[in-house]
Rosetta silent file (secondary structure, phi, psi, omega in degrees, C-alpha in Angstrom):
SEQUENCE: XXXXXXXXXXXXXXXXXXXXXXXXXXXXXXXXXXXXXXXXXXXXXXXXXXXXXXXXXXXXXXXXXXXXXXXXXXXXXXXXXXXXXXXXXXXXXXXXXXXXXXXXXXXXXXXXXXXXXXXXXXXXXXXX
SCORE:     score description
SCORE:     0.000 S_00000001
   1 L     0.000  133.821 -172.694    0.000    0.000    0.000 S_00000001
   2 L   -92.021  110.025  165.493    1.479    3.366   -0.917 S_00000001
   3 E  -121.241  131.248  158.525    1.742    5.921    1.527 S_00000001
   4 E  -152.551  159.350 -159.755    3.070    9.467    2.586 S_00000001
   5 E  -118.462  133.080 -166.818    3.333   10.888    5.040 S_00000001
   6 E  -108.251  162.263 -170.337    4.581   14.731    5.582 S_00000001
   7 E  -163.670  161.027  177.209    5.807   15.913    9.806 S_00000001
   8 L    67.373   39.101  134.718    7.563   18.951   10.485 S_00000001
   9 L  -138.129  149.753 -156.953    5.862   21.817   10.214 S_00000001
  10 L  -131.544 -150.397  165.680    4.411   24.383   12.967 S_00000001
  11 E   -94.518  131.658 -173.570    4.791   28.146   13.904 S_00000001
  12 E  -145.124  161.504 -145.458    7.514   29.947   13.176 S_00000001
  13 L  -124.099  125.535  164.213    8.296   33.976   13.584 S_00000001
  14 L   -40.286  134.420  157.715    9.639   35.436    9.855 S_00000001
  15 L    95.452   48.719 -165.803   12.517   35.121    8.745 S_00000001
  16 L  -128.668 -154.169 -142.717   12.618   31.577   10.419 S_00000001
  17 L  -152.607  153.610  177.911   13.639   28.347    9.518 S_00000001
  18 L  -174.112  142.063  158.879   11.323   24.875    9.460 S_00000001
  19 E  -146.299  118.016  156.447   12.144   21.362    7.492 S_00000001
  20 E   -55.542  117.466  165.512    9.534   19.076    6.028 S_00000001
  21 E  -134.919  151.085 -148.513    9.834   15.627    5.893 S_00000001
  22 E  -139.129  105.748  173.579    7.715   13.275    3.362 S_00000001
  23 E  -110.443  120.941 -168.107    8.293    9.344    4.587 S_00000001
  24 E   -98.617  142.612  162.016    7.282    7.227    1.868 S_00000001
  25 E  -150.235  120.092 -144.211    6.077    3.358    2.119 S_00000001
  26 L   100.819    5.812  158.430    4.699    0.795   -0.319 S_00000001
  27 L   175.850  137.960  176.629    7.112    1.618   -2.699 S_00000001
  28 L   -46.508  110.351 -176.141   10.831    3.157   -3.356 S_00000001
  29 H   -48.678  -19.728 -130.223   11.260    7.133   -3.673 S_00000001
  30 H   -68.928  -38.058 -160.232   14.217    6.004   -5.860 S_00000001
  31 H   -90.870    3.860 -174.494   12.271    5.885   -9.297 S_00000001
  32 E   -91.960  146.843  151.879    9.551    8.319   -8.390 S_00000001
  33 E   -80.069  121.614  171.595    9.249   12.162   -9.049 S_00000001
  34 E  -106.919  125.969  151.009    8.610   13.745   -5.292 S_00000001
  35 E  -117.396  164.413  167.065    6.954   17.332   -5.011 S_00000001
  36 E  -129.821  142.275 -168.652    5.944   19.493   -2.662 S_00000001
  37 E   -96.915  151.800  129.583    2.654   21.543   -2.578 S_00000001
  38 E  -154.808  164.530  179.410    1.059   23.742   -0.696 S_00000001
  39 E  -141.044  157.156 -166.595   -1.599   25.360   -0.646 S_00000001
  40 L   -96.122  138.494  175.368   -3.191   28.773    1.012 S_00000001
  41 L   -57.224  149.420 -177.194   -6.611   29.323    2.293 S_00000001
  42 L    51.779   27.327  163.684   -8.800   30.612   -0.594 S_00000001
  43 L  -146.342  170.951 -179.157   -5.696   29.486   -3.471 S_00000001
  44 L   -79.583  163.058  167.978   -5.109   26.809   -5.352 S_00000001
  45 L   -63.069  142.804  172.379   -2.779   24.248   -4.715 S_00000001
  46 L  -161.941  166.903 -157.609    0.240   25.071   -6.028 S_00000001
  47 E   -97.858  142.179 -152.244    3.582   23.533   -6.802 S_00000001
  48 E  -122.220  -33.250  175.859    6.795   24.988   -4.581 S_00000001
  49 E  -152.506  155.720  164.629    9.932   21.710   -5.539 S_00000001
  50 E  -145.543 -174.830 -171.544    9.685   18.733   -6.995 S_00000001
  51 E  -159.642   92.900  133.137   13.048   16.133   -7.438 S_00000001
  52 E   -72.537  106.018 -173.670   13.098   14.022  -10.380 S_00000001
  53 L   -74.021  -38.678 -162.545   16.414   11.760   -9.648 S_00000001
  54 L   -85.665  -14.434  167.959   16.096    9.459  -12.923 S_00000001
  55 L   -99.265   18.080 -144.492   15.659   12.853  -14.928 S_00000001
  56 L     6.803   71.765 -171.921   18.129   14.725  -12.860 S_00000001
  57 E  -141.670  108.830  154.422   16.058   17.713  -12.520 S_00000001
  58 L  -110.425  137.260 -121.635   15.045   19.894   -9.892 S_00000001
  59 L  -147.713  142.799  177.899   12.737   22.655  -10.088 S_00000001
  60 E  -135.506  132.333  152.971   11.772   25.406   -7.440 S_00000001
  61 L   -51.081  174.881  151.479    9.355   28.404   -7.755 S_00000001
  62 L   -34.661  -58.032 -158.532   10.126   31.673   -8.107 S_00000001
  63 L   -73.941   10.078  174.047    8.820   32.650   -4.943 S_00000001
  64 L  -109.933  -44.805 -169.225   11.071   29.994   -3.197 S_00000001
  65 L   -33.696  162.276 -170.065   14.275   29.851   -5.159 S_00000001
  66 L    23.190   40.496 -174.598   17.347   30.260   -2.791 S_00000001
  67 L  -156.562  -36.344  172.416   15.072   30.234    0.404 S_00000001
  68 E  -119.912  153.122  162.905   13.934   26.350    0.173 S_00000001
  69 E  -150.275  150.505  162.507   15.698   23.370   -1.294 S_00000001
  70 E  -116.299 -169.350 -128.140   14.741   19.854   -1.273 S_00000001
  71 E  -175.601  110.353 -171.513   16.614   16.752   -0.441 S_00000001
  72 E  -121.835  148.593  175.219   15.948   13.233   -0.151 S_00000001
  73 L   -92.209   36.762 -155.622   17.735   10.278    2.158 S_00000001
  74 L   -75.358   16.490  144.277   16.825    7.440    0.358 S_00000001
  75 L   -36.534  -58.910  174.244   18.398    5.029    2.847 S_00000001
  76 L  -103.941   21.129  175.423   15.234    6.121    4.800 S_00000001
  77 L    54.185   11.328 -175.684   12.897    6.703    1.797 S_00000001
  78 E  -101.498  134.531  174.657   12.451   10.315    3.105 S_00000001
  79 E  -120.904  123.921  169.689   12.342   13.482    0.706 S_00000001
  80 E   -89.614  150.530  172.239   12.682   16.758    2.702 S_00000001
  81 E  -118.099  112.273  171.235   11.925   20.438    2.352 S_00000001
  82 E  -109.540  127.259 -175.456   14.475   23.077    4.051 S_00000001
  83 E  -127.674   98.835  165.610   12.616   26.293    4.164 S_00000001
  84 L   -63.784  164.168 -176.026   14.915   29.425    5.264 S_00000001
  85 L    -1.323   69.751 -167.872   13.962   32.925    5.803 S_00000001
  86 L   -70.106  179.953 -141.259   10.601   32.116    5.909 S_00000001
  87 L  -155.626  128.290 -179.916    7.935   34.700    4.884 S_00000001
  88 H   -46.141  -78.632 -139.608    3.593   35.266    6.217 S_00000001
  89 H   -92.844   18.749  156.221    2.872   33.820    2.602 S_00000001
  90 H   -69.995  -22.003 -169.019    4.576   30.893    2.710 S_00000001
  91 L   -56.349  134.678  175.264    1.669   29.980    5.155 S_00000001
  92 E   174.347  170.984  172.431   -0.103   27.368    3.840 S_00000001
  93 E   -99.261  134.745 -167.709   -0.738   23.220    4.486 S_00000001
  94 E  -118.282  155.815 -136.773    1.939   21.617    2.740 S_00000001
  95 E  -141.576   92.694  175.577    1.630   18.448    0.531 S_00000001
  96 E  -103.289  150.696 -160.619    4.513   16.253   -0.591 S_00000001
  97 E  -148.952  154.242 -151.680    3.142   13.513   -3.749 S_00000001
  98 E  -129.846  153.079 -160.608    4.672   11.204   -5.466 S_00000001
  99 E  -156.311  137.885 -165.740    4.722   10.901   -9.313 S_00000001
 100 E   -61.339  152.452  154.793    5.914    7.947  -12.096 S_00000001
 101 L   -31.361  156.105  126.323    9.630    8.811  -13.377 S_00000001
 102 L    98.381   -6.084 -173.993    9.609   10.970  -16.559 S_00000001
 103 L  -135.697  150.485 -167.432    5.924   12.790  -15.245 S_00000001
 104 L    63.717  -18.832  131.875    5.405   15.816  -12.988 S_00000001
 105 E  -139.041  148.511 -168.948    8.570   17.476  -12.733 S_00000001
 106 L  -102.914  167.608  164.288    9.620   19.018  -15.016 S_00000001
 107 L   -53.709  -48.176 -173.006   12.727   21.763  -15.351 S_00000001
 108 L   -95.702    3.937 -176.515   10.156   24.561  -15.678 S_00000001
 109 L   176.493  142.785 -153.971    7.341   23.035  -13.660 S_00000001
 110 E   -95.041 -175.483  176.245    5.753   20.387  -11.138 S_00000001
 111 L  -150.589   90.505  176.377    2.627   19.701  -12.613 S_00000001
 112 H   -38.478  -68.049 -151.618    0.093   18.685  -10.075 S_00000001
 113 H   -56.006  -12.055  178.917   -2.435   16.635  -12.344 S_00000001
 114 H   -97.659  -15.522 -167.264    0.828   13.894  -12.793 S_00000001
 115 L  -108.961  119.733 -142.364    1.115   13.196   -9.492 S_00000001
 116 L   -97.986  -14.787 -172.701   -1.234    9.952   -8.446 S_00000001
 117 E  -126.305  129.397  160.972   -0.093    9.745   -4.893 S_00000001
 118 E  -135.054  162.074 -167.523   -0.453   12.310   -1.746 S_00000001
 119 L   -78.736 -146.550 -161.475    0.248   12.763    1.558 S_00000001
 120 L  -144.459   -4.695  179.980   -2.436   14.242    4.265 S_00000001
 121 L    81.988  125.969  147.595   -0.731   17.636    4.655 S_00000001
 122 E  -123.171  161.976 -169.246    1.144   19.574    7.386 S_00000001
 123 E   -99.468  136.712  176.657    0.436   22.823    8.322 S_00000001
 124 E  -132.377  133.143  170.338    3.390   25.729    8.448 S_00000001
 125 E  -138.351  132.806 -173.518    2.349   29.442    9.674 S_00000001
 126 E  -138.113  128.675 -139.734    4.293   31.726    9.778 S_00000001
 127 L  -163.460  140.854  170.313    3.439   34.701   11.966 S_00000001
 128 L   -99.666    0.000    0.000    5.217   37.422   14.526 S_00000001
């Protein structure tokens, strides 16, 4: 049975620091495209990294670049999000999903609608 599961995120005061972790099971991160979502009350879901390994490509928004990166262990089947000098609209429940090699990310974009497996969400706020 495939599952993941995302832990680590809370409250955090701007300009703060938080890392996401996405523990996968029923099946090996190795050959999979991993992203991470999130989404904002009243927005769409929307796509913030993804890590294709077999396409060597990893893709960040704008609104992220040099302020998150992800990261995977796969010893422990774990893909991570480290999110630095975080920012109030980063707030959002965040969503890591899993996606066949060669679909959903891309260089220039994750593309939610490829990715057949998700996680239950954690929530990150970020607030003084």
């Amino acid at each position: 049975q495939v599952q993941l599961v995302e832990s680590g995120g809370g409250l955090v005061q701007p300009g703060g620091s938080l890392r996401l972790s996405c523990a996968a099971s029923g099946f090996s991160m190795d050959y999979y495209a991993i992203g991470w979502f999130r989404q904002a009350p009243g927005k769409q879901r929307e796509g913030v990294s993804c890590s294709n390994i077999m396409a060597r490509i990893t893709y960040y928004a704008d609104s992220v670049k040099g302020r998150f990166t992800i990261f995977r262990d796969n010893a422990k089947n774990e893909v991570y999000l480290q999110m630095n000098n975080l920012k109030p609209e980063d707030t959002g429940v965040y969503y890591c999903a899993s996606a066949d090699s060669g679909y959903g990310c891309y260089e220039h974009t994750s593309k939610l609608d490829d990715y057949d497996y998700w996680g239950q969400g954690t929530q990150v706020t970020v607030s003084s």
